[in-house]
C-alpha positions as a Markdown table, in Angstrom:
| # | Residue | x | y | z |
|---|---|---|---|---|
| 1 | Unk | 10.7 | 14.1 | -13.5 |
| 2 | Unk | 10.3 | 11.1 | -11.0 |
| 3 | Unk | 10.7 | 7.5 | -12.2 |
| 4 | Unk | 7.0 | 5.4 | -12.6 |
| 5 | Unk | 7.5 | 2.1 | -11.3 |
| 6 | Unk | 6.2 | -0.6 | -13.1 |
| 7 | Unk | 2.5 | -1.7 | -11.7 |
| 8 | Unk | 1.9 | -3.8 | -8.5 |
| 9 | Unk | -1.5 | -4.6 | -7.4 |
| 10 | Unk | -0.9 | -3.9 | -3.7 |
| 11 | Unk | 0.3 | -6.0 | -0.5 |
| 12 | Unk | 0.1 | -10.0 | -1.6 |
| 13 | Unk | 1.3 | -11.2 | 2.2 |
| 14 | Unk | 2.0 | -9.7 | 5.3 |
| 15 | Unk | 4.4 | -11.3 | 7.8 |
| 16 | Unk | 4.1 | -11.9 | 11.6 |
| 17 | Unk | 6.2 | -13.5 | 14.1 |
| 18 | Unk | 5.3 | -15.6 | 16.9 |
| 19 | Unk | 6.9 | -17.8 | 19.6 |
| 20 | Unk | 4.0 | -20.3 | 19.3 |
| 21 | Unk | 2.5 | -21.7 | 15.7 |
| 22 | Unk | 0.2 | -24.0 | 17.6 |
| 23 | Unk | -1.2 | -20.9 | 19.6 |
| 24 | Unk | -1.2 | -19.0 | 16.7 |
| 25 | Unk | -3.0 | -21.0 | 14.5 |
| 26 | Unk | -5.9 | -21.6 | 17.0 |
| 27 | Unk | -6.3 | -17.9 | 17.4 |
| 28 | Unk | -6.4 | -16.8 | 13.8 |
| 29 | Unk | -8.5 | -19.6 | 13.0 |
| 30 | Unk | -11.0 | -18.8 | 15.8 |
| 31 | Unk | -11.6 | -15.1 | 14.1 |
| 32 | Unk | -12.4 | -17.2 | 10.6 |
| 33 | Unk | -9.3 | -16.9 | 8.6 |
| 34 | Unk | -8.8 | -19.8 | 6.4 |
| 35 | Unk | -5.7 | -22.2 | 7.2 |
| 36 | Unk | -4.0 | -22.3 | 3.7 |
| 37 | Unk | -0.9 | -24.6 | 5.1 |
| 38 | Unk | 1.2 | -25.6 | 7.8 |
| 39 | Unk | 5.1 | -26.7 | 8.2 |
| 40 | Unk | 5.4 | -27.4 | 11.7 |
| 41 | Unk | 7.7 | -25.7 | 13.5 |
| 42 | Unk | 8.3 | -22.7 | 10.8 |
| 43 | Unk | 5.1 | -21.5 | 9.6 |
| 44 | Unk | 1.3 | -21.5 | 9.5 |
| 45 | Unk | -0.2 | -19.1 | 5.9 |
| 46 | Unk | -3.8 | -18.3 | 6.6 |
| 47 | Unk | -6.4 | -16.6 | 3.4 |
| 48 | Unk | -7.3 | -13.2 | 4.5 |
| 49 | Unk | -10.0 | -11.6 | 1.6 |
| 50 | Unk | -7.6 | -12.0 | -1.3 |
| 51 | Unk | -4.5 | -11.7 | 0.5 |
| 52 | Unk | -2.5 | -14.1 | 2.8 |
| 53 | Unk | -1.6 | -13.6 | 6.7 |
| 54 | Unk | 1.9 | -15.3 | 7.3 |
| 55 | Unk | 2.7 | -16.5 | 11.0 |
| 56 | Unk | 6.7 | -17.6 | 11.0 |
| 57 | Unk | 8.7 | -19.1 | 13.9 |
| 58 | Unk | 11.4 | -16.3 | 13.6 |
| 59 | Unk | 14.2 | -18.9 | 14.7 |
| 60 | Unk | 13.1 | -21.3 | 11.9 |
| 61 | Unk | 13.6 | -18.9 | 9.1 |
| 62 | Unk | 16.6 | -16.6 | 10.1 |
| 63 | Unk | 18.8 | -19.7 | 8.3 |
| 64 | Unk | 17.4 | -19.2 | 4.7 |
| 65 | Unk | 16.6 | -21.6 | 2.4 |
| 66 | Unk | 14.4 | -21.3 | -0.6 |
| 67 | Unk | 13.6 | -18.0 | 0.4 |
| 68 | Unk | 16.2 | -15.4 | 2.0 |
| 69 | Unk | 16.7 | -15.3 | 5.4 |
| 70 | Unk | 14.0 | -13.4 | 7.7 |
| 71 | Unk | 13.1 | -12.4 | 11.4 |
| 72 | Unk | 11.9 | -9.6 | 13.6 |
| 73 | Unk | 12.0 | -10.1 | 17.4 |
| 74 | Unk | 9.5 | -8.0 | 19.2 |
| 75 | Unk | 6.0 | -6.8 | 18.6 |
| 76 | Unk | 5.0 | -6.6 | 14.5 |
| 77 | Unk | 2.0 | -4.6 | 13.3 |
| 78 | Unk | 0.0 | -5.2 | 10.3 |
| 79 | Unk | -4.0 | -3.6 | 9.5 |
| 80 | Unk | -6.9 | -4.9 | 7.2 |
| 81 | Unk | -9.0 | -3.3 | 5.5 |
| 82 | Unk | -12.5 | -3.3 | 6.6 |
| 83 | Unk | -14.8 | -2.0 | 4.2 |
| 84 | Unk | -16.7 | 0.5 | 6.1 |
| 85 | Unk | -18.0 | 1.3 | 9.0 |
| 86 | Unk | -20.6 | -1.4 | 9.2 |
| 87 | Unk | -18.3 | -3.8 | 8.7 |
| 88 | Unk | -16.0 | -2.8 | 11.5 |
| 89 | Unk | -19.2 | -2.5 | 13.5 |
| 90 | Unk | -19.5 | -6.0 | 13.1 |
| 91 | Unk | -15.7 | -6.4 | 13.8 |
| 92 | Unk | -16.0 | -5.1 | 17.4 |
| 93 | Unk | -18.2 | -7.1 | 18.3 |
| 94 | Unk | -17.3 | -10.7 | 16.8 |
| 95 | Unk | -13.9 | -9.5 | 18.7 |
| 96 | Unk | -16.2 | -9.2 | 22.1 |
| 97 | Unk | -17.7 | -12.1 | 21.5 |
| 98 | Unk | -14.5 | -14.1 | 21.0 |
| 99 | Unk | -13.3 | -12.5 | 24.2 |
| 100 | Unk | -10.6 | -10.3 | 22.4 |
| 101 | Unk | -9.9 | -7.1 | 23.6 |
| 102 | Unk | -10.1 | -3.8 | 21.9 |
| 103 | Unk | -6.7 | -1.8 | 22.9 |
| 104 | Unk | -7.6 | 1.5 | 20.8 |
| 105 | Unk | -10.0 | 3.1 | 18.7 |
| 106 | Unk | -9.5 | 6.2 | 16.3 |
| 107 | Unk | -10.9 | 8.1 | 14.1 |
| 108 | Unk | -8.1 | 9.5 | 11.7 |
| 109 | Unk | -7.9 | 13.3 | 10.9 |
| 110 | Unk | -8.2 | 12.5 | 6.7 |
| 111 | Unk | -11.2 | 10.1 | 7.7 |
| 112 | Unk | -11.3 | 6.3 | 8.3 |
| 113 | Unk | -11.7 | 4.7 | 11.5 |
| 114 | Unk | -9.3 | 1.9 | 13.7 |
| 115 | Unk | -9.9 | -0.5 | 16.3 |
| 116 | Unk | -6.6 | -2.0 | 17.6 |
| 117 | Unk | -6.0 | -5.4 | 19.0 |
| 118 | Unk | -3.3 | -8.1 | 19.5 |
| 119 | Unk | -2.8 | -11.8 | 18.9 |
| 120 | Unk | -1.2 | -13.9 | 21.2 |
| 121 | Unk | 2.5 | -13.2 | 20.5 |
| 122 | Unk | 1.6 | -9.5 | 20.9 |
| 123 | Unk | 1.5 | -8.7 | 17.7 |
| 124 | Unk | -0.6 | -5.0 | 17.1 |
| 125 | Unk | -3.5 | -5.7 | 14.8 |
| 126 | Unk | -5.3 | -3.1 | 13.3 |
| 127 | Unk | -8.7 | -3.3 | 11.4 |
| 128 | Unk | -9.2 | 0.1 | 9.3 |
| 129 | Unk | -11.3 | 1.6 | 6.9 |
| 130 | Unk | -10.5 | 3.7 | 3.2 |
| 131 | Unk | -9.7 | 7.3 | 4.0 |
| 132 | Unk | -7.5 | 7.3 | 6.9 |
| 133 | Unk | -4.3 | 8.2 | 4.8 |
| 134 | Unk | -6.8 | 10.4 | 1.9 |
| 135 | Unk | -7.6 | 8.1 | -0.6 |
């Protein structure tokens, strides 16, 4: 019989890494996110629905400290959840409007639909709706 883990409620943060904070910080701010704090040179946390976006300078937190060392080099990926297809509707085109690209669309064979973009560091963004992976 397999071993139940004890509950989690989902995904609390997701992590990105990018070259430039300041960059970074203008761009997710332009699509709406909420700045929640700032250490210069090592981080900016932005408020994405109930969950929180982290942008780290990958140099500044390969050393450790309070929290254990981390880094990637290279493009990340990380996807929201959009609600439905209204909502990702809307997506597209506040994306247009901010002059942001759409690099891929898809419908997924279990359902749910993606549009694909990147930040400034490169970083693959996805915005997708319930059903893509059956549930």
């Amino acid at each position: 019989m397999a071993q139940i883990h004890p509950p989690v409620n989902g995904i609390h943060e997701a992590a990105l890494y990018v070259d430039d904070l300041a960059e970074a910080e203008r761009f997710w701010r332009r699509l709406g996110l909420q700045l929640i704090t700032r250490d210069e040179g090592r981080h900016v946390f932005f408020r994405i629905g109930r969950d929180l976006l982290l942008c780290f300078n990958a140099a500044a937190t390969r050393d450790g400290g309070r929290v254990p060392a981390h880094g990637a080099e290279g493009p990340g990926h990380v996807a929201f959840d959009v609600p439905d297809l209204e909502a990702l509707d809307r997506w597209r085109a506040f994306l247009e409007m901010a002059g942001i690209d759409v690099e891929a669309e898809l419908d997924w064979p279990a359902g749910g639909r993606s549009l694909y973009f990147r930040d400034p560091a490169g970083n693959s963004i996805e915005l997708i709706t319930r059903g893509a992976w059956g549930f």
